[in-house]
C-alpha positions in Angstrom: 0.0 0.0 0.0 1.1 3.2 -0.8 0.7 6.1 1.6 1.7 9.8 1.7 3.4 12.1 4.5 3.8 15.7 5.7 5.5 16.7 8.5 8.1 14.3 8.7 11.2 16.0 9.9 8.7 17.1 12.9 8.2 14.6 16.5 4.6 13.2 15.3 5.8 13.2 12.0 8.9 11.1 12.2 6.9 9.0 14.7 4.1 8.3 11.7 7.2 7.7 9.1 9.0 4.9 11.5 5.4 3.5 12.6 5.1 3.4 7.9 8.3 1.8 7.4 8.2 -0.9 9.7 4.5 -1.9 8.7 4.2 -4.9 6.4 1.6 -3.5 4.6 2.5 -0.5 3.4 5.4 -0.5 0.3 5.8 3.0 -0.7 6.2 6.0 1.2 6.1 9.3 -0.3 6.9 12.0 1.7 6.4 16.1 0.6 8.7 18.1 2.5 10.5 21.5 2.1 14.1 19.6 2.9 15.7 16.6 2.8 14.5 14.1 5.4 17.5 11.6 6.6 15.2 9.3 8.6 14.1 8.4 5.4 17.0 6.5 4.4 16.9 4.6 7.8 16.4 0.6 7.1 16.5 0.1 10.9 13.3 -2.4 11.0 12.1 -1.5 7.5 10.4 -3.3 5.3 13.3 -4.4 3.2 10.5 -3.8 -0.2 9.6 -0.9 1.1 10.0 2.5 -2.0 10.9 5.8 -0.2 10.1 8.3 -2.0 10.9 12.5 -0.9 9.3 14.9 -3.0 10.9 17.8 -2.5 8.1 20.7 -2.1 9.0 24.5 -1.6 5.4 26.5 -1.7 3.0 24.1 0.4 0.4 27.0 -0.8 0.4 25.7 -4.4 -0.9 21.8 -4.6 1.9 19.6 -6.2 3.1 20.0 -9.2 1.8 17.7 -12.0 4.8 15.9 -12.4 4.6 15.1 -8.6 1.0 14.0 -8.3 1.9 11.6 -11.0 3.7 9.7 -8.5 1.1 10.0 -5.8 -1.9 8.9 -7.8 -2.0 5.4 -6.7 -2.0 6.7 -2.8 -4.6 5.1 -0.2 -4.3 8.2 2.0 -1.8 10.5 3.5 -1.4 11.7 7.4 -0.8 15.5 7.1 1.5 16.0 10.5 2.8 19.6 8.9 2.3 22.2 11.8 4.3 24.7 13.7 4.1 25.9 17.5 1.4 28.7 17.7 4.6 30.9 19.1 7.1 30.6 16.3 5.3 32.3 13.9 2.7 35.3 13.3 -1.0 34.9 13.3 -0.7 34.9 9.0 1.6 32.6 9.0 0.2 30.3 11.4 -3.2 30.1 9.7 -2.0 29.9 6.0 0.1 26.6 7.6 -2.7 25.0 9.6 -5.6 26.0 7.6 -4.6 26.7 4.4 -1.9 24.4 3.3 -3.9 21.2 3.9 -6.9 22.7 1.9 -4.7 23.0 -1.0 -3.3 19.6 -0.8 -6.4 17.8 0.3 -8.4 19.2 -3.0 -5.7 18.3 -4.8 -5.3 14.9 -3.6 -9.2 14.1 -4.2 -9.0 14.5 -7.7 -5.9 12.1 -8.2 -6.9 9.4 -10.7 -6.3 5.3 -9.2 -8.0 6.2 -5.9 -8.5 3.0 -4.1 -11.9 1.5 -4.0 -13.2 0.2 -0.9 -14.6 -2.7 -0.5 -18.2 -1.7 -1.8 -16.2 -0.4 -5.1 -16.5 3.5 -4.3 -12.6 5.3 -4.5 -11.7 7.2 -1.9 -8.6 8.6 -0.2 -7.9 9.1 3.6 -7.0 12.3 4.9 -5.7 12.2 8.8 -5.1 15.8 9.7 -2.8 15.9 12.4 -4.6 18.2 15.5 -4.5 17.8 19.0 -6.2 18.0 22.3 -7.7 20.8 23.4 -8.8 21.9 19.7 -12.6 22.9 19.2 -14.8 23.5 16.3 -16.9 25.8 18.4 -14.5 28.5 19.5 -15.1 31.4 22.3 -13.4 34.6 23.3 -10.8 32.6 26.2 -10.2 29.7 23.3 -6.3 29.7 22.5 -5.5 30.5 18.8 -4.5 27.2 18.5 -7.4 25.2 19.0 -9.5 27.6 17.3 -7.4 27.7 14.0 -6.9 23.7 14.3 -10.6 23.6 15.1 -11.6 25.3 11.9 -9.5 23.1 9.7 -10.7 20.1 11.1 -14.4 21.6 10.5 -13.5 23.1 6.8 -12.0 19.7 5.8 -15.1 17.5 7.0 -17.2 20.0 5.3 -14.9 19.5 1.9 -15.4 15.9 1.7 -19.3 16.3 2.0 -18.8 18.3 -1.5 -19.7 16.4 -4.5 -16.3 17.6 -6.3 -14.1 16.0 -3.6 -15.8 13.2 -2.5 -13.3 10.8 -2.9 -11.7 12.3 0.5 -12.2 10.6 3.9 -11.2 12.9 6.5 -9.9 12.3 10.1 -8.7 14.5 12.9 -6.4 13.1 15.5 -5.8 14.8 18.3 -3.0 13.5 20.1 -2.4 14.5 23.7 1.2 15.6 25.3 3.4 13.8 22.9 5.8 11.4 24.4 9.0 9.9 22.3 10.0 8.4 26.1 11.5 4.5 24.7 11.2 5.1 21.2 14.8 5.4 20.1 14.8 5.3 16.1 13.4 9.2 16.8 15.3 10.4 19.5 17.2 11.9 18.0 14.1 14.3 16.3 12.7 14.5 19.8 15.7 16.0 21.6 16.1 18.3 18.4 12.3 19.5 19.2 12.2 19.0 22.9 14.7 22.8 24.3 14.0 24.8 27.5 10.3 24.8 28.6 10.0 21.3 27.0 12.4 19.6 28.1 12.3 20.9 31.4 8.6 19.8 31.3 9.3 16.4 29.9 12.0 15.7 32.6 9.8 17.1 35.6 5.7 16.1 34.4 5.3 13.6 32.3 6.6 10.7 34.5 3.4 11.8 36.2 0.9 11.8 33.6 2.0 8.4 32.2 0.7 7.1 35.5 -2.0 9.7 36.8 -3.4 11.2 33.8 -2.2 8.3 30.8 -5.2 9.0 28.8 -3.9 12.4 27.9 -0.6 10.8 27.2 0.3 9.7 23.7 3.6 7.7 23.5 4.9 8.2 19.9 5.5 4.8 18.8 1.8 3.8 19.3 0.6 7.4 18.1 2.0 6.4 15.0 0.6 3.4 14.2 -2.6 4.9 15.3 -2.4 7.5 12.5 -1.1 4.9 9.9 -3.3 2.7 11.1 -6.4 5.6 10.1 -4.6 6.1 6.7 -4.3 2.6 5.6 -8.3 2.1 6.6 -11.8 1.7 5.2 -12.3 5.4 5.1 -15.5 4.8 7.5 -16.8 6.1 10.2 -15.8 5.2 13.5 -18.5 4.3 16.6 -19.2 6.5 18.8 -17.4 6.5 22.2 -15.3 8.1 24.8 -12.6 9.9 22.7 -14.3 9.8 19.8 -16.7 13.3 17.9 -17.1 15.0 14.7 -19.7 12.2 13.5 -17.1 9.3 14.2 -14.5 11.3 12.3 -12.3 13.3 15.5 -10.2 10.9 17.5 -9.0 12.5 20.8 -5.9 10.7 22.9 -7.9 8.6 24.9 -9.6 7.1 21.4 -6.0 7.3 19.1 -4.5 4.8 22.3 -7.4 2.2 22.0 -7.4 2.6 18.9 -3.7 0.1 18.8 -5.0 -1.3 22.1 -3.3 0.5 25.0 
């Protein structure tokens, strides 16, 4: 199976591409990225069939180039885990990359001949849109800029896939909780890049107590990655309802991305 990948040079996003190479099932990976990604080359439990594929991508504003979605058409689905922290950019910036950019790809992705088919026969392609906790669709005046710009993605992208033009999309939000690389060496060295000052001061001092006290708001990255593949590799359907789980069996908080691969 073929999927795509955003994001990957990121902590979620190198956690989704190690959780991609080491599954069976999937035996290409194509990743869109502004830079060079060296996990990429890693073979450290790979699939030794397994096609890696970096598409080198400068404007995420403009959908990929023809030549690019050429070698994308036969995708299943793609986990978008592009982002940036709310506080290393401006309010412009920050929306044109959490709102904006997916929108451009996801249209574009929709209308990629080869979709898969199901197995009622209908084509569709799965878009997990990388969000997290605390994220709303229904916004007030204390909501962080964060969760409200997240929260409007995650509603604008359900609300595209309901339009006859892109209906081949299958959306999914994940919201992972506080993001934990703790034991999951083939990233570490990703996680220390990410993890300076407040971060890793937090890491060291808090999360040894959520893991036990509050472990539903946890989400270790090795099993947050599957989780995500896992939603990219699918049916495409909707999920039941239940604790974790919103947005018309389409938003998967922590506590639903964990059971989700059973922890």
């Amino acid at each position: 199976m073929h999927l795509i990948l955003t994001g990957a040079t990121g902590l979620v996003g190198s956690a989704c591409l190690h959780a991609m190479q080491r599954n069976p099932a999937v035996s290409k990976i194509s990743i869109l990225s502004r830079r060079p990604v060296p996990q990429a080359t890693s073979t450290v439990g790979a699939n030794p069939k397994l096609e890696t594929n970096v598409i080198i991508q400068n404007d995420f504003s403009q959908p990929p180039s023809e030549e690019a979605l050429a070698q994308l058409r036969d995708a299943r689905g793609v986990v978008w885990a592009q982002g940036i922290s709310v506080n290393q950019v401006d309010k412009a910036d920050y929306e044109k990359i959490t709102y904006d950019f997916p929108f451009v790809a996801a249209k574009a992705f929709a209308k990629m001949p080869d979709a898969k088919s199901d197995e009622i026969g209908e084509p569709h392609f799965n878009f997990v849109y990388v969000s997290g906790e605390g994220v709303t669709t229904k916004p007030g005046m204390l909501t962080p800029r964060f969760a409200g710009v997240k929260g409007r993605a995650e509603a604008g992208l359900l609300a595209l896939s309901r339009e006859e033009e892109y209906s081949r999309l299958r959306v999914y939000s994940a919201r992972p909780g506080v993001v934990d690389p703790t034991g999951h060496e083939e990233i570490q060295e990703v996680a220390n890049e990410k993890r300076q000052g407040m971060l890793k001061l937090f890491a060291k001092v808090l999360q040894p107590t959520m893991r036990v006290a509050y472990k539903d708001m946890v989400s270790p990255t090795r099993e947050l990655g599957d989780a995500m593949v896992n939603l990219a590799m699918g049916d495409g359907k909707e999920l039941p309802q239940g604790p974790g789980i919103s947005g018309d069996g389409r938003t998967l908080g922590s506590a639903a991305l964990r059971k989700l691969v059973g922890i």
